[in-house]
C-alpha positions, 0 to 999 in steps of 0.5 A: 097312847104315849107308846103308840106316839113314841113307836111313830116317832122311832119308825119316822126316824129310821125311815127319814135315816134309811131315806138318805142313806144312799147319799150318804149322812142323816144330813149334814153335819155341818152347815154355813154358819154357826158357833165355832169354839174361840177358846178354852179356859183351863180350871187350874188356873183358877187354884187358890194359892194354898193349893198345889198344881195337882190337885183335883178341878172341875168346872160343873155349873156355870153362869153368866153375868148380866153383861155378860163380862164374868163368868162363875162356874161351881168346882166340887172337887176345890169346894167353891166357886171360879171366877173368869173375866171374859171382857176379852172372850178369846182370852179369858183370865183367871179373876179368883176363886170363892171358897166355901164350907161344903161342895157348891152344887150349882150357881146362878148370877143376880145383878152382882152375886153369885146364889149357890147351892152348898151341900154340907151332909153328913151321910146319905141319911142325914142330908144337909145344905144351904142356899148362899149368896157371896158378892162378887166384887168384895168376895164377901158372903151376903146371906145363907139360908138353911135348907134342911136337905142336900140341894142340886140344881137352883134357878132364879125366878126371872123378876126376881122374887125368889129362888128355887132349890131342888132338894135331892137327898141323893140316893146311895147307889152302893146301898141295896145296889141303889134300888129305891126308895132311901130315905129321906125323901127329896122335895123342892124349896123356894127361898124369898129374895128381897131387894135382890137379897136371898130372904131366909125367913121367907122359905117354902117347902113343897113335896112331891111325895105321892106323885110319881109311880115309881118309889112315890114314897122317895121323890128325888128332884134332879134340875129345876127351872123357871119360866116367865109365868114363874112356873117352875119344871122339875125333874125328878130323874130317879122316879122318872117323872116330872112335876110343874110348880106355880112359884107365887103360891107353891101349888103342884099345877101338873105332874106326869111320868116323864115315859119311855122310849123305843130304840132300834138299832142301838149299840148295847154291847160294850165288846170293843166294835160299834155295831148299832145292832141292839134294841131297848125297848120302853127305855124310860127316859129318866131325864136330868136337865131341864130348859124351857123353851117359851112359857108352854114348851121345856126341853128335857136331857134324857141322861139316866140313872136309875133304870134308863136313860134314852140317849136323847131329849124330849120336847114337853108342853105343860100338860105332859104332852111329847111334843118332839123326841129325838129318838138316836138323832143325836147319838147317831150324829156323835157316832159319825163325828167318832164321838160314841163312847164305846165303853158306855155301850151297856149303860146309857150311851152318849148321856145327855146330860146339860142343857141351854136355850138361848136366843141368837139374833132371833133364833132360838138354839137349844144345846144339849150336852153329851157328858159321854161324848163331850159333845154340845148338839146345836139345834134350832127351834121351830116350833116343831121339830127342831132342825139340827144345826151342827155339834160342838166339841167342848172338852171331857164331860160338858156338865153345863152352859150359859148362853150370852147372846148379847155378846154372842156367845155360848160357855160350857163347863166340862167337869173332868179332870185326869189329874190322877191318870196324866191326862187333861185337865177340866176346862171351860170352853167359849164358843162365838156365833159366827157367819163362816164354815164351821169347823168341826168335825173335820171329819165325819162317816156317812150312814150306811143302812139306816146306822152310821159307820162307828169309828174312833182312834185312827190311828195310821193313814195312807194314801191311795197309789191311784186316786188322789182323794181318797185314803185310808185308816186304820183304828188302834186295839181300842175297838178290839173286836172290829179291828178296821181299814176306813176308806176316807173321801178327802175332797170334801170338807169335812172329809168323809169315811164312805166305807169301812173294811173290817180286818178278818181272819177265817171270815171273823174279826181278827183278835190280837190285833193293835193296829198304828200303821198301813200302807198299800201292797200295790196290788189293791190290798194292805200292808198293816203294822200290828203294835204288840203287848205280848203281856197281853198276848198281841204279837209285834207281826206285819199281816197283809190283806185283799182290797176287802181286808181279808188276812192272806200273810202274816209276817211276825218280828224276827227272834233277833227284834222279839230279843230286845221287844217292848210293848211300844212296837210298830206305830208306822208302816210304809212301802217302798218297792219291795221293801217295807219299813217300819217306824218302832215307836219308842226305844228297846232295849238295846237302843242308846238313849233317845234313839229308836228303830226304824225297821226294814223288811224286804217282801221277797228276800224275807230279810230284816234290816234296820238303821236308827231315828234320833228323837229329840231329848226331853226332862218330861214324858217321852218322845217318840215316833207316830207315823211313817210315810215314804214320798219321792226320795225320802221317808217322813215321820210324825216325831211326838212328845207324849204331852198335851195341852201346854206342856205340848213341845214335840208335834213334828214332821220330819223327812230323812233322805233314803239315800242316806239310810242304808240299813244293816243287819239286825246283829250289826251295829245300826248307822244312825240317819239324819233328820230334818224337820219339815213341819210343825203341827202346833199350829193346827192342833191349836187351830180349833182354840181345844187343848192341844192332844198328845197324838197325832199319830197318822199321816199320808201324801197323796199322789198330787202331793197334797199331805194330810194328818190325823189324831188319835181320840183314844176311843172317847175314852178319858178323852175329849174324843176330838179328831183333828183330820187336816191338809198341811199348809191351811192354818198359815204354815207353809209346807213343801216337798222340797228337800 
């Protein structure tokens, strides 16, 4: 019966997706209102004095106080618990840091104190924890209780009477490659809360064993929550089963496998294109978190871990029926918005991971997290399936989120750090319910039989020489296997990829291809700049393709370029007449200090020139060149720093004259040209209230002189997977063509 109800869910979906294929999208990504992204709060500003600017952050479970001024988010990494004033939501402020004896799993807020759950275990055989309560005025500890186990998730019972702790005893996913079972067994606990004071005399032990079909023995309980009636849901991910618990007397009121799912048209390969070819069948479900939606309904994030992981959520009531399942809605709809993390193909996709229910203005909105995509889907109850109602980009692996509705507001917690790799650091983002135009994505694709057009890492763009709506992009050596040229309708907003080209060599994807640059040939097809590594085998070459992407002319970097070659080649191409020139995006070898090369190819004559860019100098990073884009008279260039987030300095458009380049031969000394800043892009890099990304790597001018920019998201690859897509000029910066 389930089986057959899950396969008419999936056929219901495609045929919905294939119904609205021909106009384009599953349906609108965005919608006239909704929540937009008011700002972002980074975890090292909550560092504790004795601890230096690099080490490790992370903001995982977060809640809210009852007004809805503070919010307390656990930090595994630091071992304790952060602190934020929200009094004034657009600018948040660091308010301390709780340090404790162990690593905080989760949190939750009663009246003026933050109930933690602590895991101070030895091993994974011998599991321990308790459950504290600190003041979050004073600082001070109020209680803690033994818990005899290692805890995960915990919730307070809403009239306050106690509290319940999901005792994990996690698995070691090392041992035995994690196969089930491990002993000692997980179980729940209810620790008894007097007069808003946690009552460790008063703590109820309730097992699961027996329950699930799969390792009965070794029940491993993931999330909690409670509802109304004081009923208890609880997922346990690993047995991928789910158990209802009755809170005033401890008795197992229902449990049922939490079952499994069909996915059809799935991306299962992690080869380096977005395919959305594959099929999983009887995918289990494995669910992580948990949210009641009213006292019969709970909503459950579908991440995975053991076995499965079907990329969505699910819909129960309490006698285990499936009410809703989302099947790929959510993946698909990441996937349009450039957020399908590729290199999660193989495991469990996009992972919803988090969630919240909360009630604004008289609608119920449930949120689900995407830890791979860091993404936040927004839908809107109805008491049947739910209507989609937009996505929110909330910085590297959302863990969490606490919904505000009396102020109208939602927080997430992202939980990654890259400290270690030089990359953003962990976040918590605030986002405000509003009656305006949302604002993201700024750009999406459309679907395209039944599948959505995977795409990510844009990494060059040009406008069409005919049409002053439509450009085209290109993606970087991220997808390796489906190197691309996107056709972009920019008269819409968000703007739209309608198609997509793939770049080929003898009818097959062409390898050894690292695209930043395109331009158009003036005949229907493309000029493409190739970056190389010729560590890695990827040559610095120019190729030229037919309007459908077709290879028909390779033209490789001249022995006297390849002499003086690093790995930072190509990153802009544009034309100009006959002639083709190229933005080198970093120094070579014979470059002086702070200087790069801007190359020459004459498309007749076969003959190679080339002058030098002067960059601006910098004590941190790099800086370097992105884009390159003849208009009119002149060449602009995107100049850029290698930084992010408030070390961000050089996000800039430059024009030099044309006039005034006049290049020589390779094996002569190059004139430097003259430069002159025309634009700055912090202002709309900083416009959507995200940190501020270090690539803007594509820019174009159409024939109506309208100029339009586009960042790079790394492929969604230890990165927030955010693409900003923008007219210059619409975030209060003026810009002209003028000289």
């Amino acid at each position: 019966m389930a089986v057959n109800h899950h396969r008419t869910l999936r056929m219901t979906f495609l045929a919905v997706a294939c119904s609205v294929a021909a106009q384009g999208a599953i349906a609108d990504i965005t919608q006239p209102a909704g929540f937009e992204r008011i700002s972002s709060f980074s975890t090292v500003a909550n560092l504790p004095a004795d601890k230096s600017l690099d080490s490790e952050t992370s903001a995982e479970i977060i809640a809210a106080t009852e007004e809805g001024n503070t919010l307390v988010y656990s930090d595994g990494p630091l071992g304790g618990l952060g602190i934020i004033n929200i009094t004034n939501p657009k600018q948040p402020v660091a308010d301390g840091f709780i340090a404790l004896q162990g690593e905080p799993t989760s949190v939750d807020v009663l009246n003026h104190t933050v109930i933690s759950a602590v895991n101070t275990s030895e091993s994974y055989t011998q599991p321990s924890g308790i459950i504290g309560q600190w003041d979050l005025k004073t600082r001070q500890q109020l209680a803690g209780c033994d818990l005899g186990g290692q805890p995960d998730s915990v919730a307070i019972a809403k009239d306050a009477s106690f509290v319940a702790v999901a005792i994990e005893n996690e698995r070691d996913e090392d041992l035995n490659d994690g196969v089930l079972p491990q002993y000692p067994a997980g179980h729940l606990t209810l620790v008894g809360l007097q007069d808003g004071m946690l009552d460790c005399n008063a703590v109820r032990k309730i097992s699961f064993s027996g329950l699930a079909e799969i390792a009965p023995t070794d029940p491993e309980p993931e999330f909690v929550a409670i509802n109304n009636l004081n009923e208890i849901v609880v997922t346990l991910q690993e047995n991928n089963h789910i158990a209802i618990v009755d809170g005033n007397t401890g008795k197992v009121l229902n449990h049922f496998s939490a079952g499994a799912v069909a996915l059809n048209n799935v991306d299962v390969e992690e080869e380096g294109a977005l395919t959305f070819d594959g099929q999983q069948e009887n995918r289990k479900r494995e669910p992580d978190a948990v949210k009641w939606l009213d006292n019969d309904r709970f909503v459950t994030a579908n991440e995975g871990d053991y076995e499965g992981g079907s990329r969505g959520f699910t819909i129960f009531n309490k006698k285990g029926e499936v009410l809703f399942e989302s099947g790929l809605d959510f993946e698909y709809r990441a996937a349009m918005a450039g957020h399908y993390p590729e290199k999660r193909s193989g495991n469990k996709g996009i992972e919803p991971e988090g969630l919240e229910i909360g009630t604004f203005n008289g609608e119920t909105y449930i949120f689900v997290l995407s830890e791979r995509a860091s993404l936040v889907g927004v839908y809107r109850d109805t008491g049947g399936a739910p209507e989609f109602v937009q996505l929110l980009p909330s910085g590297i692996s959302p863990e969490s989120a606490a919904a505000i509705p009396g102020r109208n507001l939602l927080a997430t917690a992202n939980e990654k750090d890259l400290i270690e790799d030089g990359g953003a650091r962990a976040h918590v983002m605030l986002f405000e319910q509003t009656a305006t135009t949302n604002q993201y994505p700024q750009i999406q694709s459309v679907m395209v039989n039944g599948k959505p057009i995977g795409w990510g890492a844009l990494s060059g763009l040009v406008a069409d020489q005919d049409n002053a709506n439509r450009l085209y992009a290109v993606n970087d050596s991220f997808y390796k296997g489906q190197p691309s040229i996107f056709l972009i309708d920019a008269s819409s907003k968000p703007a739209k990829i309608t198609k997509q080209l793939v770049v080929k060599r003898d009818g097959k994807p062409a390898k050894k291809l690292d695209l930043e640059g395109i331009t158009t040939d003036g005949n229907g097809g493309f000029w493409l700049a190739s970056e190389g590594r010729t560590d890695k085998g990827i040559p610095h070459a120019l190729y030229r393709t037919d309007a459908e992407g077709n290879i028909t002319q390779t033209v490789n970097f001249p022995p006297e370029l390849l002499a003086v070659e690093k790995r930072y080649g190509a990153e802009g191409i544009t034309r100009v007449g006959d002639n083709l020139w190229v933005a080198i995006q970093r120094s070579w070898k014979d470059d002086p200090k702070d200087t790069v090369k801007l190359v020459r190819y004459n498309i007749k004559t076969r003959e190679w020139s080339a002058v030098r860019y002067p960059t601006e100098p910098t004590t941190k990073g790099w800086v370097g060149l992105s884009e390159i884009t003849a208009y009119g008279d002149a060449l602009y260039l995107i100049e850029r720093d290698n930084q992010l987030g408030a070390d961000a300095r050089v996000k800039r458009l430059t024009r030099v004259n044309l006039a005034d380049a006049k290049p020589v031969a390779l094996t002569e000394e190059l004139p430097v040209v003259t430069k002159k800043t025309v634009y700055d892009f912090m202002t709309d890099l900083k416009s959507t209230n995200g940190y501020v990304t270090d690539k803007i790597e594509g820019f174009a001018i159409t024939k109506d002189g309208r100029a339009f920019a586009v960042t790079d998201n790394d492929g969604v690859d230890d990165s927030a997977g955010e693409t900003l897509f923008f007219e210059l000029g619409v975030n209060g910066q003026s810009f002209s063509l003028a000289k």
